[in-house]
C-alpha positions in Angstrom: -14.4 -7.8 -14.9 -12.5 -4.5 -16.2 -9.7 -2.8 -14.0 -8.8 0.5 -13.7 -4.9 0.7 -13.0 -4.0 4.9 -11.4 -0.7 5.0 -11.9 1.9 3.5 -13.7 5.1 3.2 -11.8 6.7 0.4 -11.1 3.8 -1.1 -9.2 1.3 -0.2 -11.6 3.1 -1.8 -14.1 3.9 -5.2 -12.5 -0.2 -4.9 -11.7 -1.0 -4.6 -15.8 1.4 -7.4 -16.8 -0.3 -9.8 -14.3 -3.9 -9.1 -14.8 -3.0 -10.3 -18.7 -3.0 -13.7 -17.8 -6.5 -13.7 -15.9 -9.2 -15.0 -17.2 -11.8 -13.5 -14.5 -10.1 -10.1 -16.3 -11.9 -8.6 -19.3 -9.6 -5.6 -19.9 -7.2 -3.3 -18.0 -7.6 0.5 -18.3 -4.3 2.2 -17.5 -4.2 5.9 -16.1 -1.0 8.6 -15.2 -1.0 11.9 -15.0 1.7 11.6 -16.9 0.1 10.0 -20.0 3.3 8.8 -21.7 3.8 6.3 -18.8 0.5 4.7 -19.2 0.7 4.9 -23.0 4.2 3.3 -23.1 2.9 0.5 -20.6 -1.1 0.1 -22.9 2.0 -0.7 -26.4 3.6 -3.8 -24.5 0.0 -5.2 -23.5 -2.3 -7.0 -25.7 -5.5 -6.7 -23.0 -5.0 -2.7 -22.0 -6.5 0.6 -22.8 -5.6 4.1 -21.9 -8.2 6.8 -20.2 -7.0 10.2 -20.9 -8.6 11.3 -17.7 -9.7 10.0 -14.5 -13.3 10.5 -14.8 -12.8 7.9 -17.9 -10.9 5.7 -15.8 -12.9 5.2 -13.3 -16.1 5.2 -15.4 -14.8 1.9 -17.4 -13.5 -0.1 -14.7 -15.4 -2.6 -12.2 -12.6 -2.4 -9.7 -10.2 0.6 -9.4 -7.1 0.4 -7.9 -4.8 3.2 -6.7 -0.9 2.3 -7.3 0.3 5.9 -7.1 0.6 8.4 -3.9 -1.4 9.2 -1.3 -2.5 12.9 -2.8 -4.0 10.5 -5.6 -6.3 8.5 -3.0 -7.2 11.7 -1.7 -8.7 12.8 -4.9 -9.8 9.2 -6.8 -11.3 7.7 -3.9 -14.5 9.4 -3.1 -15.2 10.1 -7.0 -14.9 6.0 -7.3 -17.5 5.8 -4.5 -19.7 8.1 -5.7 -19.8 6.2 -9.0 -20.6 2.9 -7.6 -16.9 1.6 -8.2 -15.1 -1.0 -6.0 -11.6 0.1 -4.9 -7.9 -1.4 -4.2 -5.8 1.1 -2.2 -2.5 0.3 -1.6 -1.4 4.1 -0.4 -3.2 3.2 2.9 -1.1 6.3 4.2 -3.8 8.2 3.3 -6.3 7.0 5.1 -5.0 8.5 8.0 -7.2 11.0 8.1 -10.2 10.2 10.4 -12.5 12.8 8.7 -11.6 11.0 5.4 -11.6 7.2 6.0 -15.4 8.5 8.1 -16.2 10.3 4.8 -15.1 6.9 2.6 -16.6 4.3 5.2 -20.1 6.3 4.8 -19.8 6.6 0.4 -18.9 3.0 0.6 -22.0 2.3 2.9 -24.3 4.3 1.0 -23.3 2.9 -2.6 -23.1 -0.8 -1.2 -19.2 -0.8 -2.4 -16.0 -2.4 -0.7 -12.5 -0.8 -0.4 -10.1 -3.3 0.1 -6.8 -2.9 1.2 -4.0 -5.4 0.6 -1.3 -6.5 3.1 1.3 -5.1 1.0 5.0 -5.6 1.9 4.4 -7.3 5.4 3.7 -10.9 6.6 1.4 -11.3 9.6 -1.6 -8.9 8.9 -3.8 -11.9 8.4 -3.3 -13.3 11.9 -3.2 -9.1 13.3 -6.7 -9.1 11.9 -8.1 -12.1 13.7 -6.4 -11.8 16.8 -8.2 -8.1 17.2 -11.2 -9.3 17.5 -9.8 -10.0 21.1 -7.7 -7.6 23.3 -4.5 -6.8 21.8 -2.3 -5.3 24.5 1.1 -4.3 22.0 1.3 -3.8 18.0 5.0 -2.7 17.4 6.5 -2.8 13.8 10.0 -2.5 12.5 11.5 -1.5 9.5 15.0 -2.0 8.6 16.1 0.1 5.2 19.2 0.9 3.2 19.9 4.7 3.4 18.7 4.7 -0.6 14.9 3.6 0.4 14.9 7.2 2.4 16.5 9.1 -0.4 14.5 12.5 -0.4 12.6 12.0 2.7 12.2 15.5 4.2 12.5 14.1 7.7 16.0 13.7 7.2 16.7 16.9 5.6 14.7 19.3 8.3 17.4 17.2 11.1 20.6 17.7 8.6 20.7 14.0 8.9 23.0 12.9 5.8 22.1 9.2 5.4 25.6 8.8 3.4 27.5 9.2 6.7 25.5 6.6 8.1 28.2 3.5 9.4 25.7 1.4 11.0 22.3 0.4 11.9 20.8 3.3 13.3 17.1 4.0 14.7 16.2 7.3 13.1 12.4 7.0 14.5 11.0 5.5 17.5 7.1 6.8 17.5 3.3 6.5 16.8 2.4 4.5 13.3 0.8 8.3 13.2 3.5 10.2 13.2 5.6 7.4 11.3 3.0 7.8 8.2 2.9 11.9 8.2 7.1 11.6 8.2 7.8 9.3 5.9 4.4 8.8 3.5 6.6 7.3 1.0 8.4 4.6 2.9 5.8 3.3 5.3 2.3 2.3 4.3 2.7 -0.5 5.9 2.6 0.6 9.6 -1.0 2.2 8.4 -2.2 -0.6 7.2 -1.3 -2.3 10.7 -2.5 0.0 12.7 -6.4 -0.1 10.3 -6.1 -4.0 11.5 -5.0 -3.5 14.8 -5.4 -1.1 17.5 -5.4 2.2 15.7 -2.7 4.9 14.9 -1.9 5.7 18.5 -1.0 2.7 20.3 0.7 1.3 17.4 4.4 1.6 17.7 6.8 2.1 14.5 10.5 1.6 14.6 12.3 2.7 11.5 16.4 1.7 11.4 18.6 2.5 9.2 21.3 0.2 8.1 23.5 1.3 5.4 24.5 -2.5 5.0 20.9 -4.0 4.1 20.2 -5.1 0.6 16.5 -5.6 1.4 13.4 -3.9 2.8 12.8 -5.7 6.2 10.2 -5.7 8.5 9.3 -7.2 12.3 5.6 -7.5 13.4 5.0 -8.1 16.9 1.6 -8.6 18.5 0.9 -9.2 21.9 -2.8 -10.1 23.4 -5.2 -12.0 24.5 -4.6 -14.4 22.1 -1.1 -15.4 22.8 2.3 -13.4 20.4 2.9 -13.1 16.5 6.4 -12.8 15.5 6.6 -12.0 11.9 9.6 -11.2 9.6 9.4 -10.2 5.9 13.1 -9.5 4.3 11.4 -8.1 0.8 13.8 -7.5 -2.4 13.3 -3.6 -3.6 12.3 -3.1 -7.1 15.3 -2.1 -8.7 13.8 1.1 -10.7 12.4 2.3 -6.9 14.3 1.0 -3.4 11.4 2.4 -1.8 9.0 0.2 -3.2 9.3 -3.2 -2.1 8.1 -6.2 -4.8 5.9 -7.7 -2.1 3.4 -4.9 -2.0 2.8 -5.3 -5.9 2.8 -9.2 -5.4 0.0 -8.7 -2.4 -2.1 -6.6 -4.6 -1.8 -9.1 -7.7 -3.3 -11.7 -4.9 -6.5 -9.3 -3.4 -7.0 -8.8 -7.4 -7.2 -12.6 -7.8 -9.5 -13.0 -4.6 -11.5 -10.3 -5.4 -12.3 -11.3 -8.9 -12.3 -15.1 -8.1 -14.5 -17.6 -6.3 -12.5 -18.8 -3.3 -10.7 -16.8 -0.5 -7.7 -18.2 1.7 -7.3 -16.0 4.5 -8.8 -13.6 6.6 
């Protein structure tokens, strides 16, 4: 089985260097649109090629899988259907989109592929996912961040919120996982991919605090239905060269990869 890798950031990277110890994995094809990133990453890996574009990329691998931004899914994800391609999406941000995720359901349909989506940085989404198949009645997440996982985020710039001045743990959004994903689509792909296993972007509620004292990325999942409560916490360690990426999402993906392109699945 050949993989595709788009992008080659910290995840993406983490993603290559894994897949060299698979056997199930033939060879790794690494794309950027910055093509000294991927060919900097293809010279420290003995089982990895470089596509210079993305037609290329996604014409050599079996599974391709997005580890760059949401504009990226945008563009890659339909041209992977259309070609027959299995995908990995971990910018589930961008899936927000009703029109699109329609548009990608009916490629996937048509072409008899799958698009997975990995937990990424939160526990819980396993038992979110079985426990919908009954009536939920309350899907709320919260995220607790240092100041430096928001660094950037227009959201805090439009308010002339300066995250610096920040003393203590303060909520700086209380909303939809809709609105939490258009405001912050670099911290918070993880209240999409709830809301995909849950009860939709609407009645899932996002909390995101701010707490200029945390040294981790941490999250709270509660469900409440039919079937009885979920009370999950995941305290994830940033990766050092991005504090908005937590190591968790890249170790989640590494896992779907293995299920994917192995015989036995644990979980739902």
């Amino acid at each position: 089985m050949n993989v595709s890798i788009l992008g080659c950031g910290a995840i993406g990277g983490t993603l290559a260097k894994a897949l060299q110890g698979m056997e199930e994995i033939s060879d790794v094809i690494l794309f950027d649109i910055h093509a000294d990133k991927a060919e900097a990453l293809r010279a420290e890996l003995k089982k990895a090629q470089r596509a210079e574009t993305l037609a290329e990329a996604i014409a050599g691998g079996d599974l391709i899988v997005e580890a760059a931004n949401q504009d990226a899914v945008v563009e890659f994800l339909p041209m992977a259907l259309e070609a027959g391609k299995d995908v990995l999406v971990l910018s589930v941000g961008a899936l927000l989109n009703y029109e699109f995720r329609a548009k990608c359901r009916e490629l996937a349909t048509k072409k008899g592929r799958k698009i997975y989506l990995p937990s990424g940085a939160v526990c819980g989404i396993d038992g979110l996912g079985a426990a919908s198949q009954e009536d939920i009645y309350e899907v709320i997440l919260m995220s607790y961040k240092p100041p430096a996982a928001f660094e950037g985020a227009e959201y805090f710039k439009k308010r002339g919120i300066d995250l610096t001045k920040i003393e203590s743990p303060k909520v700086v959004f209380d909303g939809s996982a809709r609105e939490a994903v258009k405001l912050f689509p670099k911290n918070i792909n993880v209240a999409a991919t709830i809301s995909l296993a849950g009860i939709g972007f609407e009645k899932t509620r996002v909390k995101l605090v701010v707490d200029p004292k945390a040294t981790k990325n941490t999250h709270r999942l509660i469900v409440k239905g039919k079937f009885g409560e979920i009370e999950a916490w995941t305290r994830n360690e940033p990766f050092p060269s991005n504090p908005r990426t937590s190591y968790m999402a890249a170790l989640s993906a590494i896992s779907a990869i293995k299920k994917i392109a192995g015989t036995v699945w644990v979980g739902v």
